[in-house]
C-alpha positions as CSV (number, residue, x, y, z in Angstrom):
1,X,0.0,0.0,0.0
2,X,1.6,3.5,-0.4
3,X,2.4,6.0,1.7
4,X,0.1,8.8,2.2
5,X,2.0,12.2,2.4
6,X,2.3,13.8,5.4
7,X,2.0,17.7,4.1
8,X,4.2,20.4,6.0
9,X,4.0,24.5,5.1
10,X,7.9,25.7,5.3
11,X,8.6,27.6,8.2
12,X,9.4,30.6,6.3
13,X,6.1,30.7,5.2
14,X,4.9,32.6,8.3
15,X,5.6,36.2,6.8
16,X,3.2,38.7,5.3
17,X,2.5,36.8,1.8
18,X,0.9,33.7,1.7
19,X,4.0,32.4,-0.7
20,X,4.7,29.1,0.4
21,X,5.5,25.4,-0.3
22,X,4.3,22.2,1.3
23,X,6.7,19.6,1.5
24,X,6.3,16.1,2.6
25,X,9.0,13.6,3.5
26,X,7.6,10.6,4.9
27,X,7.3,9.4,1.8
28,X,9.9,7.2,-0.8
29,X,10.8,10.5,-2.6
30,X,10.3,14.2,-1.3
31,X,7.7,15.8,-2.1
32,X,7.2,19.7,-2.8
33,X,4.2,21.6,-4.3
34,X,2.6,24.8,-3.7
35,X,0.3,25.2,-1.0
36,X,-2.5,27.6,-2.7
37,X,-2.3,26.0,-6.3
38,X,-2.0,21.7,-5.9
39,X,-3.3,21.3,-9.4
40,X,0.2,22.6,-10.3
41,X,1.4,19.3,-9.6
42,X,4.4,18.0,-7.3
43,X,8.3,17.9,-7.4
44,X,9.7,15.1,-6.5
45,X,13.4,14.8,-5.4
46,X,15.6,11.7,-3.4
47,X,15.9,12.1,0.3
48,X,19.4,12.8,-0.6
49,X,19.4,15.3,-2.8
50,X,16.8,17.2,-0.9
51,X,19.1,16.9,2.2
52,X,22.0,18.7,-0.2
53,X,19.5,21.1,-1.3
54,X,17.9,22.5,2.1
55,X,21.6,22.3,3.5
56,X,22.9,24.8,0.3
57,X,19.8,27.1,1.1
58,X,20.0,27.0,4.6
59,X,23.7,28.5,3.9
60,X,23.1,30.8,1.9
61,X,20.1,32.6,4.0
């Protein structure tokens, strides 16, 4: 059976605008999409690479 995705808003999506992504990690692949527009569809990216990803933006906030 698969997973369901557990859906999180980013925690910089607290400010003014309403801007923001939903990932969801529990889940064989990460999953991101935007959280006002779903139809938009999903990004999926290894647990890896999202891991490389978050650390490079993290760095570079």
């Amino acid at each position: 059976m698969p997973t369901v995705p557990n859906w999180h808003k980013s925690s910089f999506s607290s400010g003014a605008t309403n801007d923001c992504v939903e990932c969801s990690t529990n889940t064989p692949a990460v999953m991101v999409r935007d959280t006002k527009d779903h139809a938009m569809g999903v990004i999926e990216a290894s647990h890896s690479s999202w891991a490389l990803f978050t650390a490079f933006a993290a760095s570079e906030g």
